[in-house]
C-alpha positions as CSV (number, residue, x, y, z in Angstrom):
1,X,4.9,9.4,9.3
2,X,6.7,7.4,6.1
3,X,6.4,4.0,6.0
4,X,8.7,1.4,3.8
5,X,6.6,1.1,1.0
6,X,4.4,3.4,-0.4
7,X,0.8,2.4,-1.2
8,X,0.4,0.0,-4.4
9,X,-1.9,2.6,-6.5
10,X,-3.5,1.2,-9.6
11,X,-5.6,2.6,-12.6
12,X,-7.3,1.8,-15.6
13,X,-5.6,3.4,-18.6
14,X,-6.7,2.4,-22.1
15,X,-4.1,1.2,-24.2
16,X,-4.9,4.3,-27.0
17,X,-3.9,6.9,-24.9
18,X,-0.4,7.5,-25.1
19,X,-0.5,10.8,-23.2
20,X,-1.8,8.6,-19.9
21,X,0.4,5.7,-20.5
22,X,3.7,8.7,-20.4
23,X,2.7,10.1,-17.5
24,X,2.4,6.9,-15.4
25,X,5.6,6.0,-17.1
26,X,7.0,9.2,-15.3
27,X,5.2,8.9,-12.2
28,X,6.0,5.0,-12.2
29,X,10.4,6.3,-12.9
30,X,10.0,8.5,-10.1
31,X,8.6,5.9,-7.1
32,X,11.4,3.7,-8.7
33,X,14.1,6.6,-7.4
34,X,13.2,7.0,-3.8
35,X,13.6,4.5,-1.1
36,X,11.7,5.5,2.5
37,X,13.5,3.8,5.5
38,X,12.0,3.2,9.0
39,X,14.5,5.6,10.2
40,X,12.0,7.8,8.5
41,X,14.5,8.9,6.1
42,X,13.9,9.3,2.4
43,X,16.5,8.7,-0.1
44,X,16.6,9.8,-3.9
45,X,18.7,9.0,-6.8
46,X,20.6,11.9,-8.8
47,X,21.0,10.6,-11.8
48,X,23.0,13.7,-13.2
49,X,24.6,13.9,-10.3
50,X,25.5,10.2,-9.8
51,X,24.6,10.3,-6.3
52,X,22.5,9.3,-3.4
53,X,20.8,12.0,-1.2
54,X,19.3,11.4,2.0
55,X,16.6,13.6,3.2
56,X,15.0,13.6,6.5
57,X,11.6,14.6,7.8
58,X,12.4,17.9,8.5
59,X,13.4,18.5,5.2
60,X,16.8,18.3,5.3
61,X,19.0,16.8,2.6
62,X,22.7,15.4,2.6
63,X,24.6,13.3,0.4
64,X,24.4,9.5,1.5
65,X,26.6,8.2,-1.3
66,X,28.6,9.4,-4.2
67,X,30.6,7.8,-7.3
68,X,27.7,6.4,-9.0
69,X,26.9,5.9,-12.6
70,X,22.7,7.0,-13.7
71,X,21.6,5.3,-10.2
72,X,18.0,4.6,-10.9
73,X,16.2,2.0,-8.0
74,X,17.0,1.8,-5.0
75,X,16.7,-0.7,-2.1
76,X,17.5,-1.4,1.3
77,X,19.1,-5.3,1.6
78,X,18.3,-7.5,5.1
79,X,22.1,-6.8,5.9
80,X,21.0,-2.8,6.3
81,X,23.1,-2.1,2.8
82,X,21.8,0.4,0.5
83,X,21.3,-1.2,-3.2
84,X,21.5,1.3,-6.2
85,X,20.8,-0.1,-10.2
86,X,23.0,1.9,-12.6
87,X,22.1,1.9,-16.1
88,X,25.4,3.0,-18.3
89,X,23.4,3.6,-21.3
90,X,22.2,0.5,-22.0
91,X,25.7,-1.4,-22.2
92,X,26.2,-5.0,-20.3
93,X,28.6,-3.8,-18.1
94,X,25.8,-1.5,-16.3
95,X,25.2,-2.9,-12.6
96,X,23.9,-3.1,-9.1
97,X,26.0,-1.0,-6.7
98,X,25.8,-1.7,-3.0
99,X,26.5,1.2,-0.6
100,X,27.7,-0.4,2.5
101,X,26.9,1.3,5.9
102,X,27.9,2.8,7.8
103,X,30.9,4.7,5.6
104,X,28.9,5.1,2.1
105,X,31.3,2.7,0.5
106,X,30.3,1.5,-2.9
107,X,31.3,-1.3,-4.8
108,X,29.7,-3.9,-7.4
109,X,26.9,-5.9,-5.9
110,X,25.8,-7.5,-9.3
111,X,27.5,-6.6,-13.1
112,X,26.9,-7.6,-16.4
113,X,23.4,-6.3,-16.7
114,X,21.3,-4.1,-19.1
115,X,19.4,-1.2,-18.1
116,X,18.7,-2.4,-14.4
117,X,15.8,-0.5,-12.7
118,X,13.8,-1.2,-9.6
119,X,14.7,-3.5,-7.0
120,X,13.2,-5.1,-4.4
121,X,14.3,-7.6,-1.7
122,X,11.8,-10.5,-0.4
123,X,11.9,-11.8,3.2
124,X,14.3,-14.8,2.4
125,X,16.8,-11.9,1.2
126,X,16.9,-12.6,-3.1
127,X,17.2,-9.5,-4.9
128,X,14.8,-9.1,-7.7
129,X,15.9,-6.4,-10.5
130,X,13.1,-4.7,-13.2
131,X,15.1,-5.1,-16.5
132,X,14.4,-2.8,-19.5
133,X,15.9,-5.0,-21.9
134,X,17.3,-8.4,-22.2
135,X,15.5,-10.0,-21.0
136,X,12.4,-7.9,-20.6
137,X,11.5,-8.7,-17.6
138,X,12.3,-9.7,-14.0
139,X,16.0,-11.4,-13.0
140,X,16.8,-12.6,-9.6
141,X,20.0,-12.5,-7.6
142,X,19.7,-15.5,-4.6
143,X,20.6,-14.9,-1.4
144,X,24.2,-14.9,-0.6
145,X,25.2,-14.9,-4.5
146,X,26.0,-12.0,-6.8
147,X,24.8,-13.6,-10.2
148,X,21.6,-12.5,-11.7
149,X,19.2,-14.8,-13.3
150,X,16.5,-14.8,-14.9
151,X,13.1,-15.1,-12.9
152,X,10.7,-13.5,-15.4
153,X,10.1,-12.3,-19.3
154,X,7.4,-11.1,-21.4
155,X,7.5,-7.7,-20.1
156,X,8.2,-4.5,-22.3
157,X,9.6,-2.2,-19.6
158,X,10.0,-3.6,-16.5
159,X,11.0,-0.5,-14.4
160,X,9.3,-0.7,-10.6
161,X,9.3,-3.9,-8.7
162,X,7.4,-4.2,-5.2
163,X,7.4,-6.8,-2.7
164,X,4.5,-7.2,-0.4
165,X,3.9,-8.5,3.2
166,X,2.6,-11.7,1.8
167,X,5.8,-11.9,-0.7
168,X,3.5,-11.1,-3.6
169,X,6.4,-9.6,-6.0
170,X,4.2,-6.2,-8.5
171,X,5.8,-5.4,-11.2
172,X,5.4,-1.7,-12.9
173,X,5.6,-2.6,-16.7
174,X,5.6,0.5,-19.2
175,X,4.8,0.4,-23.0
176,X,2.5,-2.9,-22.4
């Protein structure tokens, strides 16, 4: 059976090979596009296709939500609300989408941003958002608000961001 969150995997990759550091880049983009619900469902981002598909165990794949711009992470908010980053090419007027269920309604969550990526929500319900650029690093949307912040910089790449059990926030950081 899927669970919520997949298992944190780590490795050792020495900073010289570029050929390892790509492919957990890749493999690090991927896990940011699928979100696995305790309904057992999995759900992928299209980024061509600028949609949301659902999938279920058996295989079986539907379109969850449409009229999306490059969705890239996904997330499921306490209020049961799917949360999709869109990157529109690096501009600031790329965003967090929220697809409000049921209906698959989508509308602005969070705008103003640059190349969003993963998200993650913490018990207390704050949104935390991997940023690729300004700033490098991890911004923060409190509860109840729509205005990001910024939580975190430093980072190169910020694309996956994980929340554990014990509210530890991982962050999956390319190119550093």
């Amino acid at each position: 059976a899927w669970t919520r969150r997949p298992p944190l995997v780590t490795m050792n990759i020495s900073r010289s090979s570029l050929l390892k550091r790509r492919a957990i880049a890749l493999l690090v983009t991927a896990l940011a596009l699928v979100n696995v619900t305790r309904a057992q469902m999995l759900y992928v981002t299209s980024n061509t296709g600028g949609s949301v598909v659902q999938v279920t165990t058996g295989g079986v794949a539907s379109t969850y939500a449409t009229g999306l711009t490059a969705p890239k992470g996904l997330a499921f908010g306490p209020n049961g609300n799917l949360y999709v980053s869109q990157d529109l090419s690096g501009t600031f007027t790329s965003s967090i989408a929220q697809v409000t269920v049921p209906g698959g309604v989508v509308s602005n969550h969070v705008t103003g941003l640059q190349y969003p990526m993963g998200l993650a929500f913490n018990t207390g319900g704050d949104l935390f958002i991997g940023s690729f650029s300004t700033p490098n690093g991890i911004l923060k949307v409190a509860s109840g608000t729509t205005t990001a912040t910024t939580f975190s910089t430093g980072l190169s790449s910020a694309f996956g961001v994980a929340i554990n059990s014990s509210g530890i926030l991982f962050v999956a950081n390319r190119d550093n």
